[in-house]
N, C-alpha and C positions, 0 to 999 in steps of 0.2 A: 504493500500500500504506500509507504512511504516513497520509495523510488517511484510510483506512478506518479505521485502528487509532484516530486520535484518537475519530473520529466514536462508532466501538464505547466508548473509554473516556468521550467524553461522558454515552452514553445509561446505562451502568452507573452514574457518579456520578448522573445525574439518576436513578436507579429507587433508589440507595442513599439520595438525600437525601430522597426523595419516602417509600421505606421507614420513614424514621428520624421525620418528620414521624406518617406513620399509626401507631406506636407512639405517640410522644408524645401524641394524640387520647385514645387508646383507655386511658392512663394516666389524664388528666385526664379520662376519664369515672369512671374506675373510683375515684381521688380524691374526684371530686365526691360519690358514693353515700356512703365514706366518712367524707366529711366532714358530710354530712345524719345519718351515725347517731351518730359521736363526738362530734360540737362541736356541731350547732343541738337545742333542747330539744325533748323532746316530752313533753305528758300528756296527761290526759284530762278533759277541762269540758264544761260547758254541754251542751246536745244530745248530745256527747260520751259523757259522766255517762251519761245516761238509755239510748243503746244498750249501754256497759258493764254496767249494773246489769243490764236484761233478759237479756244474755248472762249475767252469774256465774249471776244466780236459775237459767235455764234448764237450766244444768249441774252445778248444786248440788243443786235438790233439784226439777227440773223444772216449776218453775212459769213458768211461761207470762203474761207483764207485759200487760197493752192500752195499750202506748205506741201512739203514732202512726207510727214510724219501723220500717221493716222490717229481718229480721231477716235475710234475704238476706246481706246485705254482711257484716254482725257473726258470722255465726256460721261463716266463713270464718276467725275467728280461736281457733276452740274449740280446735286443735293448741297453737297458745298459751298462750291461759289453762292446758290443761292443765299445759306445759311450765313456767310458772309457780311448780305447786306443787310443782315440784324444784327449780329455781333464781330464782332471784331474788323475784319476785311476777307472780302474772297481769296488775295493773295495769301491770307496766313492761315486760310481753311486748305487751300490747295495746298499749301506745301507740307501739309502731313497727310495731303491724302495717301500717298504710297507707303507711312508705316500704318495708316488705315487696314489699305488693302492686305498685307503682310500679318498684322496681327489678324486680319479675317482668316488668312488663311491657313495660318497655326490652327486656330480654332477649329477649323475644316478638318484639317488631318486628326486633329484627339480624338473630333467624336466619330468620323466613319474609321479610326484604328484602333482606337480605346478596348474593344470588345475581340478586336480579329489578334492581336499582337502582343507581346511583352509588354506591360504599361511600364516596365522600367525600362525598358529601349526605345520607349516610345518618348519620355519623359529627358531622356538624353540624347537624343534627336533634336525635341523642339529647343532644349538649353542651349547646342549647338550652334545653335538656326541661329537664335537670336543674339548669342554672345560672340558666334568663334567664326563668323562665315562672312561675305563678303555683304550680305544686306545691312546691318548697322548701317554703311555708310551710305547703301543708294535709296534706304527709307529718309535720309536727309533732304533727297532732291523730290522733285517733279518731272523726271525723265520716266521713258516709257516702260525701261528693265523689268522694274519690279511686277507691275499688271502682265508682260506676257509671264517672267517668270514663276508667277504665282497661279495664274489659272493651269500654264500648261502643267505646273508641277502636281497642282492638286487634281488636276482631270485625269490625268493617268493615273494618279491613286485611287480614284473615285470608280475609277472603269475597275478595276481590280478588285474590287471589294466589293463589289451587287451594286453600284449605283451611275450603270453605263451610260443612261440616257446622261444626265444633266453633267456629266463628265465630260461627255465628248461635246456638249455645248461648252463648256467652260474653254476644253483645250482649244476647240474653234473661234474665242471670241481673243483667245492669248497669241495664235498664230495670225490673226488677221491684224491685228494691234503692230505686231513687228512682221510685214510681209517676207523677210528673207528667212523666215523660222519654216517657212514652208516645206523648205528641205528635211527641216529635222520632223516634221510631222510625216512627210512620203515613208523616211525610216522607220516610222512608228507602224504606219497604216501596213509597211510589206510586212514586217516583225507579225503583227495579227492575224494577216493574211496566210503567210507562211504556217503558224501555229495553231490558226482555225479551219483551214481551206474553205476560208470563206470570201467572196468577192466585193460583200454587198460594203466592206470599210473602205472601198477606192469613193464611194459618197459621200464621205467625212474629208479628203482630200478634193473631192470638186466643188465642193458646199466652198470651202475655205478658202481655193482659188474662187472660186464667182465671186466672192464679197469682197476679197481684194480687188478684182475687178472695177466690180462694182463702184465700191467707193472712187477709186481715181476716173471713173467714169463723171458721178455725181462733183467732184471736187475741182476736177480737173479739165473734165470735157473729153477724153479719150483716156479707154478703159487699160490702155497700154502705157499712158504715160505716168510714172512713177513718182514725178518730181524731180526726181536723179538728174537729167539729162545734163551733162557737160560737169555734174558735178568732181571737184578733184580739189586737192590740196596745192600749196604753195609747192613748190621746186625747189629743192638743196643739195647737199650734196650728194643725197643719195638716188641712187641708179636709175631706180623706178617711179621716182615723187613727180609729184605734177603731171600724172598718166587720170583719166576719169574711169567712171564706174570700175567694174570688173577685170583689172589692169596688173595685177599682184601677182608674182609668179607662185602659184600654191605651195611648192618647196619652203619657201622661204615665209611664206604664210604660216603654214602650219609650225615648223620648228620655232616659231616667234611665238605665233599664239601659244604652244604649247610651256615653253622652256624661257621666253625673255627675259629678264628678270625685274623689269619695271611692269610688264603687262602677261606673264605666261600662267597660265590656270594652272597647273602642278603648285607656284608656288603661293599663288591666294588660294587657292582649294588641295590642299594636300592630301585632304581624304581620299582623292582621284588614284592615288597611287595603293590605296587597300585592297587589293580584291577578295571578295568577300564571300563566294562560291560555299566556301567549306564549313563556312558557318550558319549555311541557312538550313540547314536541318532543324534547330530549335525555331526557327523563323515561320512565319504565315508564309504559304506561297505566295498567294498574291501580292502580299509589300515586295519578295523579291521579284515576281513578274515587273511589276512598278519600277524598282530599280535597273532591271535590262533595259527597259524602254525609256528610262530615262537617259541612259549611257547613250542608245540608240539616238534619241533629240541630241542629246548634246555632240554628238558626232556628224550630224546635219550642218548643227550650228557650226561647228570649225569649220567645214568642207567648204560653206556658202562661204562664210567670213574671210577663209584663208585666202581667195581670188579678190574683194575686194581692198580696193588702193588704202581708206581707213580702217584697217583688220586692227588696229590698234583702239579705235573709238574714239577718238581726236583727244583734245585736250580735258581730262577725266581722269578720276584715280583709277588704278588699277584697271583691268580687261571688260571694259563697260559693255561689250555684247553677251559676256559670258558669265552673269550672275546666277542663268540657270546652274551651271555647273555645284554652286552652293549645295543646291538641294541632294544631288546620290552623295558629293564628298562627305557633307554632314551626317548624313544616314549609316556610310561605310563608316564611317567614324563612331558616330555610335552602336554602330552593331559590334565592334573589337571592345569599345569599351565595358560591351555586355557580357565580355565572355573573357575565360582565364586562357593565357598564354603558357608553354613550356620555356619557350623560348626567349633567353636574354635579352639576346638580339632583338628580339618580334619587340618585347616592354620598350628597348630604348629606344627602339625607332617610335613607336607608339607615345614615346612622351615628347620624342622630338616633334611629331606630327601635331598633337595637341597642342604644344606652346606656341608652332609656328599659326596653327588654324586662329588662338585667342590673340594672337597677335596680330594678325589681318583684322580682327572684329575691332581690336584699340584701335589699330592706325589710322582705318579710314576715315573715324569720326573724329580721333584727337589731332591726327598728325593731317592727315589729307594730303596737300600737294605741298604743304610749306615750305620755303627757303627754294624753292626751283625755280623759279621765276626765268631762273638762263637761259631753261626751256621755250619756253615761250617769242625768248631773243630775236630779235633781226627776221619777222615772220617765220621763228617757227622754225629756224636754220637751224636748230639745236637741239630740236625734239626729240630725238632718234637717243640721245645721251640718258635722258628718261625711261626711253623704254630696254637697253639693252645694258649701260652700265653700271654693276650692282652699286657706286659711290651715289650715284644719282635717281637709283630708286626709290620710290619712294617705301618700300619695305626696308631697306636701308638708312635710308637718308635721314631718319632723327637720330643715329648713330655716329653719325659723320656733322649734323649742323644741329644744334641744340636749339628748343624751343620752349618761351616763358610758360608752362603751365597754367590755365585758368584754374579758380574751385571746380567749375562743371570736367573739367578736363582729368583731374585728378580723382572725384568721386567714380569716374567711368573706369580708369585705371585698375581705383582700386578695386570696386564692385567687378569689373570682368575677372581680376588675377585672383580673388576669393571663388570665384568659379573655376577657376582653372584650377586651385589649388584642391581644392571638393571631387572635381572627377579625377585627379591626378593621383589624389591619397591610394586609392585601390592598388593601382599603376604602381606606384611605388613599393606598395606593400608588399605585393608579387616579388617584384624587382629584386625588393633586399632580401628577402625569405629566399630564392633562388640564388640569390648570390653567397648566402652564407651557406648554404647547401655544397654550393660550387668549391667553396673555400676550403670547407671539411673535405671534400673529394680532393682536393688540390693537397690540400695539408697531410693525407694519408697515404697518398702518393708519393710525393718528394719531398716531404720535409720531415719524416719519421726516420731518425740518425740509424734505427735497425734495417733500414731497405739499403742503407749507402755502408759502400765497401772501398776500401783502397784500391 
């Protein structure tokens, strides 16, 4: 009796401490959205600018802009600007519509995963998302990333888990928002086709070209013209600058997008480099179906990106077409954080991976582009120094040019490195427990004076 009763108080205190843990999580998620809206800055620039303006005009006095950027994602924020002209200003509703959008769709992923998944993989997932990935910094703007990134990302979830219709609306309304994602959905739609022998998902692919279509038909007056036309960059010293559209030798595309070190996704999304195969046995199949097909978009994405002349995404932190990539690195990332390692190796690279992921989540919002200005130099003659020299990275460059810390700037610091340090503890834990283990092995081998002889 007595051993029953300990054993029962054992398993209570372990579901009480394991309880008290899943609060604490779900605190620091709810913090962290908080902290994106009170402390990191947001407004509205560049590319920014030019989707606000077309929104105000179109609900001011209905005119109808021929920017080149659709109006899909922007006019998702019309509730806003309205709400605007009660409180505050449209400008300062819009420039959080995108951690709006972001925190919806955290939300999205809990409750259609909540029930299919690990709610503690799930739960280090969203921590991820919001503290160690590259959105921090583009829920600061009013650019288009975050809207396709977030419906495509949840549509393919949504498709995977029993809820295909409003899924595949989602991912169609994320691909028409940035028409070059079109590729990465063809990827998506053969991936189904191939795995279904079904025909009928080449109609989620013409849905999605018609309304691209469409709109630059409505905006533009021909359904063929993009905006793009003639569009190109200044001319410097490099080879292929000042060539328009689709001008970029793919070669030299992809090894930049992939590996540059001011704009390469390896090194704002390190999770990319996890593969994650061997661990989805304890996994939902469908989260991993989600995850192939997301690897599959984001492989779209490079392909298209890699041929055009701005593959880099003009002047912007980090790999500004490739925010989708956030979404599987985080995930890959959280799914090793779910599970124990053998391997030395496997922990330290996992903690290397970790520190570099929460340190993408600081920089973009504390550090941003500061002290680079040289970039920018003699049009732009310079800019190439940004994206390929680690001194002038800006994942680098608070290391190399020091910069005065705000209060807001140091609260974010420290609340992200308390996160980091919280999923690290595990990581660690492993780490020395296998290293003292190592040590004993080592010790009993060569350093026992009875195994050594003259």
């Amino acid at each position: 009796m007595n051993d029953s009763k300990k054993t029962d108080q054992s398993k209570t205190t372990q579901e009480s401490q394991k309880y008290i843990f899943v609060i604490f999580e779900y605190i620091l998620i709810f913090a962290g959205i908080a902290i994106l809206l009170f402390v990191s800055p947001h407004s509205i620039w560049g590319d920014g600018r030019l989707r606000y303006n077309a929104v105000s005009m179109l609900l001011t006095d209905g005119t109808i802009l021929k920017t080149p950027y659709s109006m899909i994602g922007p006019i998702f924020s019309a509730p806003l600007w309205f709400l605007g002209k009660l409180i505050k200003s449209p400008a300062w509703w819009c420039s959080i519509y995108n951690l709006i959008v972001f925190t919806t769709g955290l939300f999205i992923i809990y409750r259609i995963c909540r029930k299919n998944i690990d709610n503690g993989l799930l739960r280090k997932f969203l921590l991820i998302l919001v503290f160690a990935s590259m959105f921090p910094f583009h829920q600061t703007t009013y650019y288009g990333e975050v809207f396709t990134a977030i419906l495509v990302g949840v549509g393919i979830l949504a498709i995977n888990q029993g809820y295909s219709s409003w899924g595949w609306c989602s991912i169609v309304l994320g691909v028409v928002n940035t028409p070059a994602s079109v590729i990465g959905l063809g990827f998506v739609i053969l991936a189904k086709m191939l795995k279904t022998r079904k025909w009928r998902y080449v109609i989620i692919l013409i849905i999605s070209i018609g309304l691209i279509l469409a709109e630059s038909w409505l905006r533009r007056g021909n359904p063929f013209n993009s905006g793009y036309d003639g569009n190109a960059g200044f001319t410097t010293m490099l080879p292929y600058s000042g060539r328009p559209g689709f001008s970029y030798p793919m070669f030299f595309g992809i090894i930049s997008i992939l590996f540059s070190f001011g704009k390469g996704i390896f090194w704002f999304c390190p999770g990319l480099l996890l593969p994650i195969r061997k661990n989805m046995p304890e996994i939902n199949k469908g989260f991993y179906e989600s995850y192939k097909l997301w690897i599959y978009f984001l492989i779209g994405l490079i392909l298209v990106y890699s041929k055009w002349w701005s593959w880099y995404g003009g002047w912007f932190w980090g790999p500004r077409f490739f925010l989708f990539a956030s979404i599987p690195a985080s995930f890959a990332l959280a799914t090793y954080l779910s599970a124990k390692h053998k391997s030395i190796a496997l922990n330290l690279f996992l903690l290397l991976i970790l520190a570099l992921s929460f340190w993408i989540g600081i920089n973009g919002v504390v550090f941003n582009q500061n002290s680079l200005g040289i970039c920018v130099a003699y049009k732009y003659a310079l800019e190439s120094l940004c994206w390929y020299v680690p001194e002038f990275s800006v994942i680098f460059r608070p290391f190399v040019v020091a910069k005065q810390l705000s209060p807001g700037d140091i609260i974010i610091i420290t609340f992200n490195s308390t996160v980091f340090i919280y999923l690290s503890i595990p990581l660690f834990s492993q780490l020395v427990k296998k290293m003292i283990i190592k040590g004993k092995e080592f010790k009993c081998l060569y350093l026992s004076c009875d195994k050594w002889k003259f």
